[in-house]
Backbone as JSON, one array per atom type, in Angstrom:
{
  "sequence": "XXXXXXXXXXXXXXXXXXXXXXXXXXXXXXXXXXXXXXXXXXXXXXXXXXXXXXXXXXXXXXXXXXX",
  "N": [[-18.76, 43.4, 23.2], [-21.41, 42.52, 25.23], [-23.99, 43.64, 27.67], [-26.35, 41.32, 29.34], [-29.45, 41.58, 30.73], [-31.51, 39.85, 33.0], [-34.79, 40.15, 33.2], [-36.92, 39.6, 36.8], [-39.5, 37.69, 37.12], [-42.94, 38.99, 37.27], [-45.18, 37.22, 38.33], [-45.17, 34.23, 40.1], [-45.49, 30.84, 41.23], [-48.12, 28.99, 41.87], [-49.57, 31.79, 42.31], [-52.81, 33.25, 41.73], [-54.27, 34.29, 38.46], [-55.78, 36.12, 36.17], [-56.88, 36.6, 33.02], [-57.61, 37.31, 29.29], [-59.4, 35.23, 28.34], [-60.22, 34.0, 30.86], [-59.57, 32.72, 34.44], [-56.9, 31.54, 36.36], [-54.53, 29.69, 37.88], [-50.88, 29.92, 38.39], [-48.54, 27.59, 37.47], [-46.18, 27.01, 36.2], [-43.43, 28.28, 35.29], [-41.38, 30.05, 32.77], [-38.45, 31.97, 30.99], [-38.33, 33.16, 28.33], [-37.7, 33.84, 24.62], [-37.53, 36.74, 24.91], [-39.13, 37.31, 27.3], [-41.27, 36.34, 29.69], [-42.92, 32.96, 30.21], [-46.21, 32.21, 31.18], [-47.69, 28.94, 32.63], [-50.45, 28.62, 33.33], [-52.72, 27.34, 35.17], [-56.04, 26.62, 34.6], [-59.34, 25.81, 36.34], [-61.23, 23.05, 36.5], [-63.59, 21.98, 34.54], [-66.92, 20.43, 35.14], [-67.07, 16.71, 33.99], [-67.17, 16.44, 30.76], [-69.53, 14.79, 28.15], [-68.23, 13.3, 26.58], [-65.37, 11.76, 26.66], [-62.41, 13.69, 27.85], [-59.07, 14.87, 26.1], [-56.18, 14.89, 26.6], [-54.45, 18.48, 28.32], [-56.56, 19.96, 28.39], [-57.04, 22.63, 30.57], [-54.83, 23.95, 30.67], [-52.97, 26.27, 30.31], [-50.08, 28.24, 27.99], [-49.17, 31.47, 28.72], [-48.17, 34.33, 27.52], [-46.61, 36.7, 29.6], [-47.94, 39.87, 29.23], [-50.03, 39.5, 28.49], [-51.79, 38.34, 31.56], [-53.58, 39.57, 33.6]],
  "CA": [[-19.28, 42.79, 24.41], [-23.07, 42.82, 24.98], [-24.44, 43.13, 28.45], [-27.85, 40.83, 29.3], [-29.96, 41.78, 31.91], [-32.73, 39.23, 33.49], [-35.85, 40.85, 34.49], [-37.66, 38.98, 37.33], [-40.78, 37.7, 36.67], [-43.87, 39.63, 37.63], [-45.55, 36.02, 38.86], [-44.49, 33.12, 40.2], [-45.73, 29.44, 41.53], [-49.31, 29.47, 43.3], [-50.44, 32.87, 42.3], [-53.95, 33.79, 40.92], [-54.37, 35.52, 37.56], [-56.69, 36.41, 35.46], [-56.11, 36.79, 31.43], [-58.83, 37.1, 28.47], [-60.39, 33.57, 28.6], [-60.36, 33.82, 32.91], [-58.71, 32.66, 35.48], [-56.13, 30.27, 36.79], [-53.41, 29.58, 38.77], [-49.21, 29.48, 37.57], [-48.45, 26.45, 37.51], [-45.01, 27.23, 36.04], [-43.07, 29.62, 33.82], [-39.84, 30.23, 32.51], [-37.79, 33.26, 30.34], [-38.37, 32.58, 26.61], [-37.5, 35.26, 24.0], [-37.25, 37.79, 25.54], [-40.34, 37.89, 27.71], [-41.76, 35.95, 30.55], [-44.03, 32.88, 29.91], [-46.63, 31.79, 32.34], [-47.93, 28.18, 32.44], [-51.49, 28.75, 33.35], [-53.84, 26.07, 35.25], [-57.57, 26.81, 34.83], [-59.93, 24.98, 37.22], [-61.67, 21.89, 35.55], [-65.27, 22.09, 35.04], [-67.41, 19.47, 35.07], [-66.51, 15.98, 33.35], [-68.22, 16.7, 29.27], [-70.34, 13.25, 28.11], [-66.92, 12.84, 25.75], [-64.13, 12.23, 28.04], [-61.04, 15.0, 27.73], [-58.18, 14.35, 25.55], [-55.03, 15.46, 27.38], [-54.31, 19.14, 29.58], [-57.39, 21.2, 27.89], [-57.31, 22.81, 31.44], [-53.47, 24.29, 31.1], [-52.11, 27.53, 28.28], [-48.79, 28.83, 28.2], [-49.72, 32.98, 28.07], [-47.21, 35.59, 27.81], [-46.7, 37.92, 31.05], [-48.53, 41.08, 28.5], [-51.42, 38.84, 28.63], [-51.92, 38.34, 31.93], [-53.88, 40.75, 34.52]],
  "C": [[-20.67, 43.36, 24.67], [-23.41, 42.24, 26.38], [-25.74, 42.36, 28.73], [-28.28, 40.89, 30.51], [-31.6, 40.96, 31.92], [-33.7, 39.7, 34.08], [-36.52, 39.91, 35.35], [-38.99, 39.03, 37.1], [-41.63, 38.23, 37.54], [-44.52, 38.45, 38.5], [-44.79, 35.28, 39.33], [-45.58, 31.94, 40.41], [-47.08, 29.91, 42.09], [-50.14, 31.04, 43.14], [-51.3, 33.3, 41.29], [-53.76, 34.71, 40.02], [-55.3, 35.52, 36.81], [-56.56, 36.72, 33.88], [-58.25, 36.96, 30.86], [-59.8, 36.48, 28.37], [-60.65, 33.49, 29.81], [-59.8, 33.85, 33.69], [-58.24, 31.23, 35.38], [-55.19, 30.44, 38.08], [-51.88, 29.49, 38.07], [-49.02, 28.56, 38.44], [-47.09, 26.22, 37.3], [-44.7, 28.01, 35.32], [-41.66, 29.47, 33.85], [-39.45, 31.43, 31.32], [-37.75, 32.46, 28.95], [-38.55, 34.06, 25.47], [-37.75, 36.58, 24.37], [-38.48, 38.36, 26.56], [-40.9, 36.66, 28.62], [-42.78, 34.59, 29.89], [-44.64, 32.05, 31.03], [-47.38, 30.22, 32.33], [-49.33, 27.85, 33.57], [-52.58, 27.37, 33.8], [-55.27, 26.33, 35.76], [-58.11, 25.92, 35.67], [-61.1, 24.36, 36.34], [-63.06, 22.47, 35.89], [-65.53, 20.84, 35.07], [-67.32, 18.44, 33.67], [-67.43, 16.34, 32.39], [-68.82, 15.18, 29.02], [-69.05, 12.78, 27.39], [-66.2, 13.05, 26.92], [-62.91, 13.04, 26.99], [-59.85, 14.17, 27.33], [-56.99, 15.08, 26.44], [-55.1, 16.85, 28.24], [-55.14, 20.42, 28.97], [-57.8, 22.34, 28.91], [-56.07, 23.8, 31.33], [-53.02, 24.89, 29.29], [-51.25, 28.05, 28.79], [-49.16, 30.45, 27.64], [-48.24, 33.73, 28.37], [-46.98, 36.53, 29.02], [-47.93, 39.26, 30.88], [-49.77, 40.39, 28.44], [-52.22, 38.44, 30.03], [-51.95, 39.78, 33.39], [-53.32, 40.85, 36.02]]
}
């Protein structure tokens, strides 16, 4: 018998973070191998002369990656 213990995540919904590449907002997250992951929504810059292919705005980072 093998107990499993859930750690609560460090983040949640709505709160500012900061990582390597910048900043964002969590947007969402959920418990994935054994480690937290955060679903990261940067703030858009200005539209490029090519328009944007799908959510180049939004990275799924690890918890150990985020400040």
């Amino acid at each position: 018998m093998s107990l499993s213990v859930l750690v609560e995540p460090k983040f949640s919904n709505g709160n500012l973070v900061s990582f390597m590449g910048g900043e964002g907002i969590i947007n969402n997250y959920r418990f994935e191998s054994g480690t937290w992951k955060y679903l990261v929504k940067m703030p858009m810059e200005p539209e490029p002369e090519i328009s944007r292919v799908g959510y180049e705005t939004m990275i799924w980072l690890s918890e150990v990656d985020i400040c």
